[in-house]
C-alpha positions in Angstrom: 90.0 101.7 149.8 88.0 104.9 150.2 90.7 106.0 153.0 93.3 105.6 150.7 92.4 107.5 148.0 91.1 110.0 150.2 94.7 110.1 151.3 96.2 110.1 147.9 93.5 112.9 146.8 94.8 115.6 149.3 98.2 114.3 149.0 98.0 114.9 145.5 96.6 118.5 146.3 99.8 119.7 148.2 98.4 118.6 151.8 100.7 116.6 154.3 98.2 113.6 155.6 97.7 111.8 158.5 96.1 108.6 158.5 94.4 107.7 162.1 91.9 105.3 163.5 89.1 106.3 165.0 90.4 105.3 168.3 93.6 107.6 168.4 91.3 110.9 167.1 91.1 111.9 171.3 94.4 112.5 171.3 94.6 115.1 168.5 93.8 118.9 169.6 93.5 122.1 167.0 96.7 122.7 166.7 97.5 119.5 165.3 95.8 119.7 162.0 94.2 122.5 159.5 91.3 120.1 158.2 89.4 117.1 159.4 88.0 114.3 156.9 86.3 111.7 158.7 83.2 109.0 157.6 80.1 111.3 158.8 78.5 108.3 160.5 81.6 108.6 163.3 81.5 112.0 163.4 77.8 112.4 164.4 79.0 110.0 166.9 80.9 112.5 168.5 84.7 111.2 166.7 85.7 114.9 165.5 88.4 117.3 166.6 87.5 120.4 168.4 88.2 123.5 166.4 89.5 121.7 163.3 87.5 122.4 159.8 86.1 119.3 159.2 85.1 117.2 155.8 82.1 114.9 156.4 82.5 111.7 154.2 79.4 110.1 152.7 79.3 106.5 151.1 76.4 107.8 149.5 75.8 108.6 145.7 74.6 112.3 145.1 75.0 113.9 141.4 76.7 117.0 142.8 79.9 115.4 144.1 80.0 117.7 147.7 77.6 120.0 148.9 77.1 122.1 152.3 74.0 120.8 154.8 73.5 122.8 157.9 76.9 124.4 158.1 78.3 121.0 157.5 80.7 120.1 154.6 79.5 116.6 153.1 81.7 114.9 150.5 80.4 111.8 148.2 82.6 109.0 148.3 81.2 106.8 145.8 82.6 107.8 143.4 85.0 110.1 145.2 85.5 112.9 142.6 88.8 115.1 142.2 87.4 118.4 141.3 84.7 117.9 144.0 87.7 116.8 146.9 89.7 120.0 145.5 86.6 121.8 146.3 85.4 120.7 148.8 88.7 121.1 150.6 88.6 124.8 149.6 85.4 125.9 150.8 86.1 124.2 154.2 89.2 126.5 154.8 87.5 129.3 153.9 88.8 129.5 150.7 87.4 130.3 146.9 85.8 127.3 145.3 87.0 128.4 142.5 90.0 126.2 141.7 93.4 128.5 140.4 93.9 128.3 137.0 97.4 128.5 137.2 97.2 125.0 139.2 95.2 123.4 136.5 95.5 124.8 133.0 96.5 122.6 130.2 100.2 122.2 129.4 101.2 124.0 126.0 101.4 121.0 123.5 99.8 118.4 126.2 97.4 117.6 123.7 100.1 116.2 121.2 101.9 114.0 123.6 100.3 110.7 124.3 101.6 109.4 128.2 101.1 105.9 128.7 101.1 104.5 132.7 101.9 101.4 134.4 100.1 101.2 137.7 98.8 98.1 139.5 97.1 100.1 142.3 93.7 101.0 141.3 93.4 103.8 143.5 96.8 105.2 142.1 96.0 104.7 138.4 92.4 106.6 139.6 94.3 109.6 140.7 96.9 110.1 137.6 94.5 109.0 135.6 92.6 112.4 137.0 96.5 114.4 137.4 96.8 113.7 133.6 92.8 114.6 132.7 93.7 118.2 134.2 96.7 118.9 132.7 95.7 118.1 129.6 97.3 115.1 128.3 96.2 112.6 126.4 96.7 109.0 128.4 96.3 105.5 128.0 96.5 103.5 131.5 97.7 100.1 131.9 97.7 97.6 135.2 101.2 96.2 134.9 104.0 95.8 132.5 103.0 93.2 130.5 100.0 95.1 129.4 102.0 98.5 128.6 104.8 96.2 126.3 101.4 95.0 124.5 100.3 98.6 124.3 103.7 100.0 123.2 103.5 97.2 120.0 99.8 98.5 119.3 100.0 101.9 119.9 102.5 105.0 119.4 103.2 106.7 122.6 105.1 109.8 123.6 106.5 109.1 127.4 105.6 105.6 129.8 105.3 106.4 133.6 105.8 103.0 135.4 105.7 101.8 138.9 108.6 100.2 139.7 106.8 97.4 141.6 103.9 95.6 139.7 103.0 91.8 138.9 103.7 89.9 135.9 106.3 92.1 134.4 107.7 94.9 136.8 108.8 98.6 135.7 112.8 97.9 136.0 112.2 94.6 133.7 109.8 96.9 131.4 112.2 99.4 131.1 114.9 97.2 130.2 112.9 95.3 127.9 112.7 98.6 125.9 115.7 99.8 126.1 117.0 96.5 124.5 114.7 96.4 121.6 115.7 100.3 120.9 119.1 99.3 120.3 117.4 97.7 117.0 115.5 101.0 116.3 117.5 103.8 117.3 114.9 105.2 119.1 114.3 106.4 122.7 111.2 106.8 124.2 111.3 108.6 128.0 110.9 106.5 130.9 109.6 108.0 133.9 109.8 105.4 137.0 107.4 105.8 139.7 107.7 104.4 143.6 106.5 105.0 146.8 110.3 104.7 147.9 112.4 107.8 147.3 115.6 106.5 149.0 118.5 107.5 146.9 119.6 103.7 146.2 116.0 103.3 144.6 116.7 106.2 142.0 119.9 104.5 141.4 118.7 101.6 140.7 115.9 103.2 138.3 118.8 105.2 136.7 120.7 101.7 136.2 118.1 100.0 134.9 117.2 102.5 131.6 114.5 104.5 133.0 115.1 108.7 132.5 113.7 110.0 135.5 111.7 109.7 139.2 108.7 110.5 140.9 108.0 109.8 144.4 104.4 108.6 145.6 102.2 110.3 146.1 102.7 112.2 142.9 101.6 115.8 143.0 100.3 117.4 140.4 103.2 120.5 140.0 105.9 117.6 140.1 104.5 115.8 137.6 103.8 118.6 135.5 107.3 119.4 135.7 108.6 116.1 135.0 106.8 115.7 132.0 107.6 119.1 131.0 111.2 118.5 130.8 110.8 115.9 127.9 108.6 118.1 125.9 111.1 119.3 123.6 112.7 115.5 123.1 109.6 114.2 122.2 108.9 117.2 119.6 111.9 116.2 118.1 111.2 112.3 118.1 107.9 113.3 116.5 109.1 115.2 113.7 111.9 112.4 113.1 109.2 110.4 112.9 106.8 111.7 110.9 109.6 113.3 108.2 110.8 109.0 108.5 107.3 107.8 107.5 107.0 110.2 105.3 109.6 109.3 103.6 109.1 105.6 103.6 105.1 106.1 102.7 106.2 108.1 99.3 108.9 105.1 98.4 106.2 102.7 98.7 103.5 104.3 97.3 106.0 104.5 94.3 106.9 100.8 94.7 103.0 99.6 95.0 101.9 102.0 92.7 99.4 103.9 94.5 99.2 104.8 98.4 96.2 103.3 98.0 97.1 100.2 96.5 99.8 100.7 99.2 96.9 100.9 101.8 95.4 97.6 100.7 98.5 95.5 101.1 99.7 96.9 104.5 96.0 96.1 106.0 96.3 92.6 104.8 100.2 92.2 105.9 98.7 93.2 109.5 95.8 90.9 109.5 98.0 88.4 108.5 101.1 89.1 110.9 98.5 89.7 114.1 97.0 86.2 113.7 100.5 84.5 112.9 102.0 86.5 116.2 99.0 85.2 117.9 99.7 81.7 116.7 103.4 82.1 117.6 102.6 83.1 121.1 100.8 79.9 121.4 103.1 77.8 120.0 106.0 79.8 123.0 103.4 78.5 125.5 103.0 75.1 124.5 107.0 74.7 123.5 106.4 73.8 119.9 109.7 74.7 118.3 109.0 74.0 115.5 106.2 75.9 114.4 107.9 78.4 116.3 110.7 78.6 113.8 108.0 78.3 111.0 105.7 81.1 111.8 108.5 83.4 112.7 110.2 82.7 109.0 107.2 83.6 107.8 106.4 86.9 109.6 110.0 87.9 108.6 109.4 86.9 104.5 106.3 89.0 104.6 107.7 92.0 106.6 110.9 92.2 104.1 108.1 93.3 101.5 108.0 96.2 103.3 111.6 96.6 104.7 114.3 94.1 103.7 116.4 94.9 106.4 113.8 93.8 109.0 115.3 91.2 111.8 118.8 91.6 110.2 121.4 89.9 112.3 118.7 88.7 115.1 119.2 84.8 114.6 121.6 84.7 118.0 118.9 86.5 119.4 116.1 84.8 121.9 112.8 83.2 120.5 111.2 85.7 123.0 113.3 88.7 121.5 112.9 87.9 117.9 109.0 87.6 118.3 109.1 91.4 120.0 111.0 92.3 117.2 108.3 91.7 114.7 105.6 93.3 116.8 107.5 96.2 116.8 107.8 96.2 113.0 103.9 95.8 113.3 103.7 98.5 115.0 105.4 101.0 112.5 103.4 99.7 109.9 99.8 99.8 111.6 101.1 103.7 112.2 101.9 104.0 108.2 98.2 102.0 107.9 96.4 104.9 110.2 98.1 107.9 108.5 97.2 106.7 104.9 93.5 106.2 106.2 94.1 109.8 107.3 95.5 111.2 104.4 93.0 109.4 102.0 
């Protein structure tokens, strides 16, 4: 595990890597490589390659991430740190610790878009997760794409970065699943698709299946900066859509409820209510209970027309499945009214 994020560290960084075992290091010379990274008990054994700056691994804990011993470079592995692999990197090829601040200042606006990720590799959600921390975004990370459709109906969120493969619910099915319920909505929120394949039939395919763009892993930091970039303008628009929508609705309602915070009272109880029905509806999916199926859904629809009659209009051909994702969206936009009263009060 540590080898593979070591390799998606400096991969990250720029570097081209080469993953060998300790076996095959003989038949590598100075010219073959600019740096060396290597577990420090096998080089003291004499597995290094002359001429080569080399990177001594530890498995070690130490507080200051990397430090120099004798000439030597040594680099902590547990936990292997980004800014101190970036450095360590640095120093070893003679260059500044001092990491360029052009690399690594915070996007303009990053701090108003919220990015959420869909990564079952825990070594590559550990190295966005770091990507994103630099560049200044704000980020919620998920493990597959189940969790990030239960995120999107909590939570607002700005852009989704999905791998493509993943368990229980896979980035292509993700994407379309969105896609679908935005028909209802009107809205479009950007889908960047993520796969260690770059083959032109894979873009496709993402393409085909709803998502907006590709990044090839190992994702790079400038690549992803750029691809995130390029939606920053869409997304200030969605935003201000939006917030001018809510805005709008939140002043009709306070009108209708006569207060916003009367208003604030009977949305906090609408989603108590609807969170523990949805939960009850779930389990009545599982366990194939039609019936209270139908029930619980008829209710979650009465109570959600207090807010907007229009709500579900014209779903009845749709799918159990798609009707109940329907009503956790509607959740959604109403805890986001709930949070911006509570900020406004």
């Amino acid at each position: 595990m540590l080898e593979r994020e070591l390799a998606n560290a400096f991969s990250a960084m720029g570097c081209s890597v080469m993953e060998i075992d300790a076996d095959d290091v003989t038949e590598f010379i100075a010219d073959d490589a600019d740096i060396y990274v290597a577990d420090a008990a096998l080089i003291e054994q004499g597995v290094s390659v002359l001429g080569v700056p080399t990177i001594h691994v530890l498995a070690d804990t130490d507080p200051r991430g990397f430090y120099e011993e004798s000439g030597r470079m040594m680099l902590c592995g547990s936990p292997l740190l980004w800014r101190s692999t970036v450095d360590a990197c640095r120093i070893t090829l003679g260059l500044s610790a001092r990491v360029s601040q052009q690399a690594f200042n915070t996007a303009p606006g990053a701090r108003a878009i919220h990015v959420l990720v869909a990564e079952d590799h825990p070594i590559n959600r550990a190295v966005i997760e770091r990507q994103l921390d630099l560049l200044g975004y704000v980020h919620t990370v998920v493990e597959d794409g189940q969790q990030a459709w239960d995120a999107l109906a909590n939570s607002r969120f700005d852009l989704l970065i999905t791998d493509c493969h993943m368990p229980v619910l896979d980035g292509y099915a993700l994407a379309q699943r969105i896609r679908r319920q935005e028909e209802e909505t009107g809205a479009h929120l950007p889908i960047i698709a993520l796969s260690a394949s770059a083959l032109p039939e894979e873009v496709d395919k993402c393409h085909r299946m709803g998502m907006d763009d590709f990044l090839a892993k190992p994702v790079q930091l400038e690549e992803l900066q750029k691809k995130i970039a390029s939606f920053a303008n869409d997304i200030a628009r969605e935003q201000k859509a939006s917030e001018t929508a809510r805005s709008d609705q939140l002043t009709y309602l306070s009108d209708v409820f006569g207060s916003a915070g009367q208003l604030k009272i009977l949305l906090e109880g609408l989603l108590e209510e609807g969170d523990a029905d949805v939960a009850r509806l779930d389990a009545a999916i599982v366990s194939g209970d039609e019936e209270q199926q139908r029930n619980l859904l008829h209710r979650l629809i009465g109570a959600l027309r207090l807010i907007d009659p229009s709500v579900l209009e014209g779903s009845g051909g749709d799918s159990m499945s798609a009707r109940r994702d329907a009503v956790v969206e509607q959740l959604a936009q109403i805890r986001a009214m709930v949070e911006e009263l509570r900020e406004s009060a």
